[in-house]
C-alpha positions as CSV (number, residue, x, y, z in Angstrom):
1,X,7.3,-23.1,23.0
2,X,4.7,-21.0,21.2
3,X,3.3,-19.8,24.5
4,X,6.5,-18.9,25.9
5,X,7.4,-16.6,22.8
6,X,4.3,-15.0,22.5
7,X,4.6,-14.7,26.8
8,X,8.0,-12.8,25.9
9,X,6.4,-10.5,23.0
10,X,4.0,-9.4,25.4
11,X,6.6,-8.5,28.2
12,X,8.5,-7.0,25.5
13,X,5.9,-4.7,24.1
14,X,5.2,-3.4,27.4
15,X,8.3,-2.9,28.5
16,X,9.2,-1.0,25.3
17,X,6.0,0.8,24.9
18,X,5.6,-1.1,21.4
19,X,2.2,-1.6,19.1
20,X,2.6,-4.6,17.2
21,X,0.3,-3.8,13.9
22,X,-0.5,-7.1,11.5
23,X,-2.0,-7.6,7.9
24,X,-4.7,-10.0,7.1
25,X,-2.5,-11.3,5.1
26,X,0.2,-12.1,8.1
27,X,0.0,-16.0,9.7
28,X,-2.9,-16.9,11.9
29,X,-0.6,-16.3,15.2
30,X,1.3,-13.5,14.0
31,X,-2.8,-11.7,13.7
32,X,-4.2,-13.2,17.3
33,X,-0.8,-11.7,19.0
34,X,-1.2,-8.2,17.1
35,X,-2.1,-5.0,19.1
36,X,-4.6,-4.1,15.8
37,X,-4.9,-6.3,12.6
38,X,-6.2,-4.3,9.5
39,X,-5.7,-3.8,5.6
40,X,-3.2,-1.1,3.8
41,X,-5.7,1.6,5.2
42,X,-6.6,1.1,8.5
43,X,-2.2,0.1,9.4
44,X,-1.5,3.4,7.5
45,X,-4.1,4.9,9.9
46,X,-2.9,3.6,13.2
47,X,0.7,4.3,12.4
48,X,-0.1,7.8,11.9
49,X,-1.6,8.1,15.4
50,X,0.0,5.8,17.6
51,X,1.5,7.2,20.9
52,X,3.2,4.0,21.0
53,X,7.5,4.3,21.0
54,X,8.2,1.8,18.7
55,X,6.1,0.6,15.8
56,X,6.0,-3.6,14.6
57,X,4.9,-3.8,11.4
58,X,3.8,-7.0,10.7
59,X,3.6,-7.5,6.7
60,X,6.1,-6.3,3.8
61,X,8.8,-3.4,3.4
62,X,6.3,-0.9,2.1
63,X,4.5,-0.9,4.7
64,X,7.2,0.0,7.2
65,X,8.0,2.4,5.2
66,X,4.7,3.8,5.1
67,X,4.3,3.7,8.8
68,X,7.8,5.5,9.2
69,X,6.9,8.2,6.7
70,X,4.2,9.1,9.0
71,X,5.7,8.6,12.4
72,X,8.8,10.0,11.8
73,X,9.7,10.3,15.2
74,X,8.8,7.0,16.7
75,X,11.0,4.0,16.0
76,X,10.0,1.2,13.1
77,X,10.9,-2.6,12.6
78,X,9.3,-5.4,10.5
79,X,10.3,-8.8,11.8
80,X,11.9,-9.6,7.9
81,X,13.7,-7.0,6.1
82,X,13.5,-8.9,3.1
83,X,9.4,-9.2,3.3
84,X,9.3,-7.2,-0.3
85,X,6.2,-6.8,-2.9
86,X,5.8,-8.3,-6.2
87,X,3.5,-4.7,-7.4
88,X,5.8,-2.6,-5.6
89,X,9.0,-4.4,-7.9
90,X,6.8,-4.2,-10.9
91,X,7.2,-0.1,-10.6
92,X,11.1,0.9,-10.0
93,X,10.5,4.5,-9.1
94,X,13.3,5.9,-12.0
95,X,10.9,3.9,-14.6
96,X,8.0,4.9,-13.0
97,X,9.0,8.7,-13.3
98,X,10.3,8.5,-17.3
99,X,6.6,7.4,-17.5
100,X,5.8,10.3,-15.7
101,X,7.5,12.7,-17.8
102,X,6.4,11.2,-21.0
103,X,2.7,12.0,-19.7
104,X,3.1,15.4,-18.4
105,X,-0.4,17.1,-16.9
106,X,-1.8,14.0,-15.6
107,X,-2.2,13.9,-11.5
108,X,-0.2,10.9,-10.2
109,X,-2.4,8.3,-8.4
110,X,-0.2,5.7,-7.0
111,X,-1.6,2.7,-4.8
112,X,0.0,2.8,-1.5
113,X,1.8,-1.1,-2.9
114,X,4.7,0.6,-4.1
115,X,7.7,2.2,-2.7
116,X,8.5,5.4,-0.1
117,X,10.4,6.2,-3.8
118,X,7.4,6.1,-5.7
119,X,5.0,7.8,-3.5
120,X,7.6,10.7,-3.6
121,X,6.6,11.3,-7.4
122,X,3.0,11.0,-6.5
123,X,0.0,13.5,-5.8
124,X,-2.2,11.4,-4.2
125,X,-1.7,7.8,-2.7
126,X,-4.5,5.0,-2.5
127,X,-5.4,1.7,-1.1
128,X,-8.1,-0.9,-2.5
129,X,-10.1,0.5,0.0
130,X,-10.5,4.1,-0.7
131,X,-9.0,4.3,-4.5
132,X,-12.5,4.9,-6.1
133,X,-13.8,7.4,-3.7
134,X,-10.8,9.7,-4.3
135,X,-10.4,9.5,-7.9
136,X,-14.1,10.5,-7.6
137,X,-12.9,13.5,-6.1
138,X,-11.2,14.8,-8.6
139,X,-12.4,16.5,-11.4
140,X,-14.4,14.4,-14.0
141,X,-12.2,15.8,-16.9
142,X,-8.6,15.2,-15.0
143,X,-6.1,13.4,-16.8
144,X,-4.6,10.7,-14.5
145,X,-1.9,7.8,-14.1
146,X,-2.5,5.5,-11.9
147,X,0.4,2.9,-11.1
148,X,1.1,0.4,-10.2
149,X,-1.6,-2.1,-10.7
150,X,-3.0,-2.7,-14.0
151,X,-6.3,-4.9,-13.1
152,X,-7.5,-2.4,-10.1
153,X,-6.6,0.9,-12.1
154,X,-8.8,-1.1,-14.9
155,X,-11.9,-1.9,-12.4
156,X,-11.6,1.7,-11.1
157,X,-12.1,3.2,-14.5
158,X,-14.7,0.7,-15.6
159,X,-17.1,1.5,-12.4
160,X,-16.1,5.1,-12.5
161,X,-16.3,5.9,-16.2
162,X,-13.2,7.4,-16.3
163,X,-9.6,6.8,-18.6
164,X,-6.7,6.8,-16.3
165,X,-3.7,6.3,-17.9
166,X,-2.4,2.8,-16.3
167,X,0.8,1.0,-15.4
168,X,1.5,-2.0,-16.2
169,X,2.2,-3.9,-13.3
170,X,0.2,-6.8,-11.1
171,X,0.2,-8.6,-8.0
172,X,1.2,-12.1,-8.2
173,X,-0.8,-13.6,-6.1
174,X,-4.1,-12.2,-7.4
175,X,-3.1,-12.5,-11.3
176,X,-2.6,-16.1,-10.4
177,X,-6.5,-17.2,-9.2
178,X,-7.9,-19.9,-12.1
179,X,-11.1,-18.9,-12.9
180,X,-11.3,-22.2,-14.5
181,X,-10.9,-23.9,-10.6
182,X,-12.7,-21.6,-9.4
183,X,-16.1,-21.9,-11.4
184,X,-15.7,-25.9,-10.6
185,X,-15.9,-24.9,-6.8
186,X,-19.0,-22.9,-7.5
187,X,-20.6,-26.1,-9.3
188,X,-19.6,-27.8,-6.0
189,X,-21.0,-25.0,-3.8
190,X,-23.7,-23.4,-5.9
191,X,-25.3,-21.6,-2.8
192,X,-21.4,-19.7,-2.3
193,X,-21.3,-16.3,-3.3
194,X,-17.8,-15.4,-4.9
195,X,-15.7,-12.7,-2.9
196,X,-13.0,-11.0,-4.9
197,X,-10.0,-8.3,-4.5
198,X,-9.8,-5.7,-7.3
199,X,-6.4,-6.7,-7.8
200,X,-7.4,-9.8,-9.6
201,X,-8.1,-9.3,-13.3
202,X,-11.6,-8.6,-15.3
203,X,-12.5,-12.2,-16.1
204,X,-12.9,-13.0,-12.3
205,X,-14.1,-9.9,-11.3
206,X,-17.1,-10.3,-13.7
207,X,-18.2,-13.2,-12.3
208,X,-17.9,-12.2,-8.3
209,X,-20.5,-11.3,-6.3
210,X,-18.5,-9.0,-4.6
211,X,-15.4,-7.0,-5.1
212,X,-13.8,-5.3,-2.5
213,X,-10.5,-4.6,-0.5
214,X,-9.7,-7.2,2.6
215,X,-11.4,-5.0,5.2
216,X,-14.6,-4.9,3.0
217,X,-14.7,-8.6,2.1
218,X,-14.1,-9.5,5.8
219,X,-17.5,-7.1,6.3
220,X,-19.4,-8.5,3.3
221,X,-19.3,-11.7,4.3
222,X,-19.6,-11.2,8.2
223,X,-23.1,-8.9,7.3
224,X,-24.8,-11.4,4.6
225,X,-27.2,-14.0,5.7
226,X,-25.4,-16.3,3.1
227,X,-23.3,-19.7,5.1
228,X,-20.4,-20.7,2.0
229,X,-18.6,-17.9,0.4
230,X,-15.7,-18.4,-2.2
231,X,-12.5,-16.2,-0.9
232,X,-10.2,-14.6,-3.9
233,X,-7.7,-13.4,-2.5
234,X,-4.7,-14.4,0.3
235,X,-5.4,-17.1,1.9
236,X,-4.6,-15.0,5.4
237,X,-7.7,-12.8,5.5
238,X,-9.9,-16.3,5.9
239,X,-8.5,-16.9,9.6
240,X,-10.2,-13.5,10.5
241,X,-13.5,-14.3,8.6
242,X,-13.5,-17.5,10.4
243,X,-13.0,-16.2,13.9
244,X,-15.9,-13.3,13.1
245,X,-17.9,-16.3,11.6
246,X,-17.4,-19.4,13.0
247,X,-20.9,-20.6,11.4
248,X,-20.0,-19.6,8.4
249,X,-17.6,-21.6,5.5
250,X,-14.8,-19.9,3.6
251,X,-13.4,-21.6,0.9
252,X,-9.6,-20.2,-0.6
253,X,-10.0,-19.5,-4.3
254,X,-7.5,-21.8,-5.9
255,X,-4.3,-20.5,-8.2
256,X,-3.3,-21.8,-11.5
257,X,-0.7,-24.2,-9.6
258,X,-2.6,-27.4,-9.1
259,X,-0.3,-28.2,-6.0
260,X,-2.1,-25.8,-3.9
261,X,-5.5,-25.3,-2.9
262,X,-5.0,-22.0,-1.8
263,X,-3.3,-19.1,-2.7
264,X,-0.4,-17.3,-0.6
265,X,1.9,-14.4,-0.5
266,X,5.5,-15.8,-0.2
267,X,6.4,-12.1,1.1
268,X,4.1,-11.8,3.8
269,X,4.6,-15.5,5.2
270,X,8.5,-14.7,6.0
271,X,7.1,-13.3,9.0
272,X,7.2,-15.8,12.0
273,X,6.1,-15.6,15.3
274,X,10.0,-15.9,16.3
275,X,10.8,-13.5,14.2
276,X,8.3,-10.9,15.8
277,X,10.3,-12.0,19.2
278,X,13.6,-11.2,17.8
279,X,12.5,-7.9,16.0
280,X,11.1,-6.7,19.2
281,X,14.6,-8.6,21.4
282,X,16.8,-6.9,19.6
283,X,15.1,-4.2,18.3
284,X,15.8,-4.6,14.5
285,X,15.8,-5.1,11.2
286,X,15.1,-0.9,11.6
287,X,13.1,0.8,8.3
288,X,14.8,3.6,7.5
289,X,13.5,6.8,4.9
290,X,15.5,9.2,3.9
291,X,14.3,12.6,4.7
292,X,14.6,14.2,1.2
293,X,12.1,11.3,0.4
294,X,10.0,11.4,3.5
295,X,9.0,14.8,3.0
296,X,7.9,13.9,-0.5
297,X,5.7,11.3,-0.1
298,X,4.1,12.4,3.7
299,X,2.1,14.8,1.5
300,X,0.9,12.4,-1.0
301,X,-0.6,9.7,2.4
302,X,-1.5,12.4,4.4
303,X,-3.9,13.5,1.2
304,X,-5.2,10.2,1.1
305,X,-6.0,10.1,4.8
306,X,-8.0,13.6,4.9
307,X,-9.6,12.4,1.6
308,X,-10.4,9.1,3.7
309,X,-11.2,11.0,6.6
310,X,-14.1,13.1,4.8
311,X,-15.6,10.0,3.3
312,X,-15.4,8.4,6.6
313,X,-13.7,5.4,5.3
């Protein structure tokens, strides 16, 4: 049955002249049937350059958006409408701009987890991967808000020396990681070096070995000489550090829930391999922007990607 579906996507995405981009976060099939599997950055990036017809975007609502803010013209479906974001709901964009206003002066830094809404009211978007090299860019004396999360706008400031005003908001599934657990895994595995997302708050971060977006764990851990490394963040990315490193052990940080020995984004798993079928069959759930919006927020991206662009990231 599997073989069959994934037979039919491929037909399909010929047929249509369709690119099928995936998270890390996205199942282990959903990523080995993807035209091009990346983090926040590198899907931003291939949207806005795709000849491709229709767009698949494989992870949650924001990032169709994203990809349709860019790629206006070309056609965008995720395979679950309702794939939404725990940061991106913990900044509504008419709360986000009273805070706005209440701060006046300050250039708005938003990370790209948040809404096509949002990133209308912002100067300059960001992803995990990029966010210290361009507030680097700025002047060292520029007042800033950054939104929406509270634990990587904190690690920015702390490694860049500067005080950006912060939102108050979090990603679930990195707020939830047990540093507790975790330290008992690293008395188990004292040779495993601790990879973390910036996401995740100061008390874990302090004891990593490495902090860095998906795309730049995936790299640290497929360039070290190291054999065990300690993953803290979803659970998804450790199907593509195992295929890059099949000699080589990845072990999911744990989250506070003791029923669970890893740690997963409820969002991003709605997407199924049958749903990708059906998105692609019947050519919907559609994401739709509205072009008042659109307009908006293209200039906030497209200043992150030239900033991106010059640091070659």
């Amino acid at each position: 049955m599997k073989e069959t579906i994934i037979d039919q996507i491929n037909i399909l995405r010929k047929e249509k002249n369709a690119i099928i981009l995936a998270h890390y976060y996205q199942e282990a099939e959903i990523q080995d049937v993807a035209d091009f599997v990346g983090d926040s950055l590198a899907l931003a990036q291939w949207a806005a350059k795709t000849t491709a017809d229709i767009i698949v975007l494989c992870g949650v609502h924001f990032m169709g958006e994203t990809a349709k803010i860019l790629s206006p013209n070309k056609r965008v479906f995720i395979p679950d409408l309702k794939a939404g974001c725990s940061l991106a709901d913990s900044c509504p964009a008419p709360e986000f701009e009273k805070f706005i206003a209440n701060n006046p002066g300050h250039t708005v830094i938003s990370y790209v987890n948040t809404t096509a809404a949002v990133k209308a009211l912002t100067d300059i978007v960001v992803t995990s991967t990029n966010a210290r090299q361009i507030v680097e860019s700025l002047p060292e004396d520029e007042k800033i808000i950054f939104g929406p999360d509270k634990h990587l706008g904190d690690y920015i400031n702390k490694i860049t020396g500067r005080n950006m005003l912060l939102w108050d908001g979090v990603c679930h599934v990195h707020a939830q990681f047990s540093l507790e657990k975790i330290l008992d895994l690293k008395r188990e595995h004292p040779q495993a070096l601790i990879l973390a997302h910036p996401e995740c708050p100061a008390y874990l971060l302090e004891v990593s070995d490495h902090v860095g977006s998906t795309s730049s764990i995936l790299k640290f851990a497929t360039q070290s000489l190291n054999k065990e490394f300690i993953v803290a963040t979803e659970a998804g990315i450790l199907h593509q550090m195992q295929k890059d490193n099949p000699d080589k052990i990845f072990i999911p940080a744990p989250p506070e829930d003791a029923t669970c020995a890893c740690n997963e984004c409820f969002y991003m798993k709605m997407n199924t391999l049958e749903k990708l079928y059906l998105c692609l069959k019947n050519e919907q759930p559609e994401i739709f922007v509205e072009e008042e919006v659109r307009v908006k927020s293209v200039k906030s991206i497209e200043r992150m990607l030239e900033i991106s662009e010059r640091y070659g990231l």
